[in-house]
Structures are given as C-alpha cells and as structure tokens.
C-alpha positions as CSV (number, residue, x, y, z in Angstrom):
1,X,61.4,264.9,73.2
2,X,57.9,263.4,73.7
3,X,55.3,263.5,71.5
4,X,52.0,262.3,71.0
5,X,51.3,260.9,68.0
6,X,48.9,258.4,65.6
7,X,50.9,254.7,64.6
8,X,49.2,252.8,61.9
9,X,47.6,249.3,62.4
10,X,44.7,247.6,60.8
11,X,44.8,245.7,57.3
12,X,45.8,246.6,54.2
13,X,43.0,249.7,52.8
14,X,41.7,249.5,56.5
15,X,43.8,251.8,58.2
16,X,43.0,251.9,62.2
17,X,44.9,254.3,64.1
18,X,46.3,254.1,68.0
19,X,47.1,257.4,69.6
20,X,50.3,256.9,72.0
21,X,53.2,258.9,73.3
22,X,56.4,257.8,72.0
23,X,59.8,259.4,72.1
24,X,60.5,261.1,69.1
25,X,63.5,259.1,68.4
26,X,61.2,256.0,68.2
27,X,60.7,254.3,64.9
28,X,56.9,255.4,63.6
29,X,55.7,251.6,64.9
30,X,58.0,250.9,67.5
31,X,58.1,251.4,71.4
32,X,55.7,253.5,73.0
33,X,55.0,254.8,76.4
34,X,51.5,255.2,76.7
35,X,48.2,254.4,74.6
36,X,45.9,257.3,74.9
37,X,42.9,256.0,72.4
38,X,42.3,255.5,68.9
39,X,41.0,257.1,65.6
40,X,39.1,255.1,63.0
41,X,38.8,256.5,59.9
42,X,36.8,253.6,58.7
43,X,34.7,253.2,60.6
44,X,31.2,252.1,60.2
45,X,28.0,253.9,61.5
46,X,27.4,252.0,65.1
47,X,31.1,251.7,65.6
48,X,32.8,254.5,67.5
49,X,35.3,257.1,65.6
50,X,36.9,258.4,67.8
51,X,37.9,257.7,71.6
52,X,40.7,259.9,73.5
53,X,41.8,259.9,77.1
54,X,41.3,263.8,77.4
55,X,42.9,263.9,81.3
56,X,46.2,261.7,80.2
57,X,46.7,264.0,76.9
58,X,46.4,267.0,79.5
59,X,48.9,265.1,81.9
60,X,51.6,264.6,78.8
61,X,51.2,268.0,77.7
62,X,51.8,269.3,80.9
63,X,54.9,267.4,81.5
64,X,56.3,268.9,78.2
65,X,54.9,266.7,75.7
66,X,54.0,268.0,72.1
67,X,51.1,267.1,69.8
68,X,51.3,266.2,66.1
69,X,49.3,268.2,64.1
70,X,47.4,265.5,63.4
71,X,46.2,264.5,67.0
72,X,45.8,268.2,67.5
73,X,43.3,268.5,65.1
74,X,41.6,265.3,66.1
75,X,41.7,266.6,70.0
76,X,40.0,269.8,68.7
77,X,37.2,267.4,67.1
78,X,36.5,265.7,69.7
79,X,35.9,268.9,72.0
80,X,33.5,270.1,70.1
C-alpha cells in the first residue's frame, strides 16, 4: 500500500520533517516516491511552518493512497 507519511531529517534536537509518499514496506528513511512538502516544528517566527502541495496530496489519495494520522492532522491545520 501507499501512504503518505512525515520522515525525519534535521540535526540532532532539531527535528525537520519532509512529507513524501512511500510504500509502506519502505524502511521509515528509505525510498520514496514523491515529496509533497515539509513540517517544521522548530521553526522560528519569519521562517515558514508548514508548506503542503494540497492538489498532489489530493492526487495520491485519489489513487488509493492513505494518510498517517499525523499528516492528516497537519493537512487539517493547514486548511484552516
């Protein structure tokens, strides 16, 4: 199955998120298909948060991919 899902990157106690879509089989860091954006969790007032390619995330999902609960939540955020 695909999914869409956060992999970790940054420093150590700087964590800097990439959202991609992977297959599930894929190791946490490993291969992915697609980069969709990033979440920064760090990140400093005049640096951006959050940034998510809205019209891929709807082309994966229509093609049967599934969200973790994670980027769901963060996909919600970003709506509003």
């Amino acid at each position: 199955m695909v999914v869409i899902r956060m992999t970790r990157g940054g420093a150590k106690k700087r964590p800097f998120y990439a959202i991609v879509v992977a297959d599930q089989r894929r190791a946490p860091r490993g291969r992915y298909i697609e980069r969709l954006g990033f979440y920064n969790p760090r990140a400093k007032e005049n640096e951006e948060t959050l940034r998510l390619d809205r019209e891929r995330v709807d082309h994966w999902i229509s093609k049967g991919a599934k969200m973790s609960d994670t980027v769901a939540g963060l996909y919600k955020k970003q709506a509003a």
